[in-house]
C-alpha positions, 0 to 999 in steps of 0.5 A: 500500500503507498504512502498516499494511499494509507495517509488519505485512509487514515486522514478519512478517520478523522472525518469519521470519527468527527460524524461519530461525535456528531452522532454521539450529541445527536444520541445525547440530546434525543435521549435527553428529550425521549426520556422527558417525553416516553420514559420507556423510549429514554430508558432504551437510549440510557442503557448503559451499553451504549454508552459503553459501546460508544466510549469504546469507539470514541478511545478507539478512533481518537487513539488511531486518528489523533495518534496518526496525526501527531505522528504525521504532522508532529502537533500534539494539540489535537491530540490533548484537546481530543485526550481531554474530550475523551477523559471528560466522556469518560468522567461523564459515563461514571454519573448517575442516570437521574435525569438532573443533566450533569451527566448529558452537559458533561458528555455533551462537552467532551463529545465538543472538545474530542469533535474538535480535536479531531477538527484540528488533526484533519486541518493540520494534516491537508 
């Protein structure tokens, strides 16, 4: 595999895992509005594999994504913003489901800083 081939595969990750973070705040705020509205529907959303499966994905991506762009750009800021993003999401997974917000406004937040970084990383490398 050429170089251009692989460093245009990997700079496409990046994209992805921007949508992937875009498609964690539209999960975030759905889940926040079906629980106020079906209590039922919120609960499917809240399952706590989810966000499990979904925090996986986040430390997968980010690792090979922002990894690749320190590696290829050689700027560690993308990759602190999207560690940081992550280690919010992180946090956020650990508080309690009881509707009060702290847990969809962190998570909302680190889904922001890790969506950056990955914004940062794609600029750095084009």
């Amino acid at each position: 595999m050429s170089m251009t081939l692989r460093s245009s595969w990997l700079l496409g990750l990046d994209r992805w895992a921007i949508w992937l973070s875009g498609l964690c705040l539209v999960h975030c705020l759905a889940s926040a509005v079906l629980l106020a509205l079906a209590s039922a529907a919120g609960g499917l959303l809240l399952a706590p594999w989810i966000h499990e499966v979904g925090l996986t994905l986040a430390i997968a991506m980010g690792a090979l994504a922002l990894g690749r762009g320190m590696w290829t750009h050689g700027y560690m800021m993308p990759s602190a913003i999207g560690a940081l993003g992550i280690g919010v999401m992180a946090g956020a997974i650990t508080l309690p489901h009881d509707g009060s917000g702290g847990e969809t406004f962190y998570t909302l937040v680190g889904v922001g800083l890790l969506a950056l970084g990955h914004d940062l990383n794609r600029r750095a490398v084009i």
